[in-house]
C-alpha atoms as one frame of an Amber mdcrd trajectory, in Angstrom:
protein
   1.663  19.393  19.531   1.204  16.365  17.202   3.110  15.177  14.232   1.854
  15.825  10.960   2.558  13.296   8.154   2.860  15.514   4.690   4.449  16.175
   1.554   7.619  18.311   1.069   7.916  19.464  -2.344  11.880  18.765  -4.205
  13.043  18.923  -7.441  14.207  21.504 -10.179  11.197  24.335 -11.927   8.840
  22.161 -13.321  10.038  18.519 -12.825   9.176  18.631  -9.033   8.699  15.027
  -7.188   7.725  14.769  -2.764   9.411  13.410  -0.742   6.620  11.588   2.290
   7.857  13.070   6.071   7.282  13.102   9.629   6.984  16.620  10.941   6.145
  19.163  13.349   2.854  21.374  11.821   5.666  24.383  12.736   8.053  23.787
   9.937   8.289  25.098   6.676   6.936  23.120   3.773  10.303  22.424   2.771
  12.138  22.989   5.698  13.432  20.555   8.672  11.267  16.896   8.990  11.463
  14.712  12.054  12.021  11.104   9.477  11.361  10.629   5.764   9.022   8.006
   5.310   8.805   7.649   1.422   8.639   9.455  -1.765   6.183  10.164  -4.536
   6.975  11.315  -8.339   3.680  11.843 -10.234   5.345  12.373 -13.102   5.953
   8.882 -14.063   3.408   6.659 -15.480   1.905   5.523 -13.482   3.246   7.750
 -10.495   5.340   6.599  -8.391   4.935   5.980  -4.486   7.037   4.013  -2.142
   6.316   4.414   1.298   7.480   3.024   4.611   4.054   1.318   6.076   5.700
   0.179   9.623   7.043   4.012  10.237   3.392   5.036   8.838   2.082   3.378
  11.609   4.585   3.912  14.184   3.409   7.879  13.645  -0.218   7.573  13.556
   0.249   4.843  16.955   2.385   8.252  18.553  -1.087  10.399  17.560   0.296
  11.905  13.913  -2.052  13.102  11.777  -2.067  12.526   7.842  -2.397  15.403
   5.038  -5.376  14.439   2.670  -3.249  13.682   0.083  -0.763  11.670   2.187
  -4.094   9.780   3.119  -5.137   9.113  -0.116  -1.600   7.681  -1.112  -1.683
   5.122   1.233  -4.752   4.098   0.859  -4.209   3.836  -3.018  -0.358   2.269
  -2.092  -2.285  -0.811   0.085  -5.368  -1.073  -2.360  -2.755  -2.076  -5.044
  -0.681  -4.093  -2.611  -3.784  -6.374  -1.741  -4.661  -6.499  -5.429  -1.072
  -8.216  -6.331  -1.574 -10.163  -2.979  -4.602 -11.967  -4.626  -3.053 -11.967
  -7.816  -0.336 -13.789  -6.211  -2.647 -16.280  -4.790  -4.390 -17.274  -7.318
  -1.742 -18.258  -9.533  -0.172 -21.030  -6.902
């Protein structure tokens, strides 16, 4: 059975923040995950995601499959890494 990349919800009633994890489609929500692989707290501003690209890939090279939202993370995590890439660039 494959991997499935999701979130897994922590936090107290109300001020909840995800943790970004590696696990078998089997477990619980919140239950037991193969490798964390970043976090997420929307409740900043602007919300904040850190994620583990290399491990990202690792998974999805082993067949893992990504939750929607996961998905849409990373592809709004590398969208703003490029952006500071160019930024970068075009200041030297």
């Amino acid at each position: 059975m494959a991997v499935s990349i999701r979130l897994a919800r922590f936090g107290t009633k109300k001020k909840p923040f995800y943790r970004i994890v590696a696990a078998d489609p089997r477990f619980p929500k919140e239950g037991r995950s193969i490798e964390r692989l970043g976090l997420y707290d929307p409740r900043l501003d602007p919300p904040m995601v850190r994620l583990d690209l290399e491990r990202i890939q690792y998974w999805f090279g082993q067949g893992a499959k990504a939750s929607k939202t996961v998905m849409e993370l990373i592809e709004k995590h590398k969208k703003g890494l490029n952006s500071e890439k160019r930024t970068e660039v075009t200041k030297k």
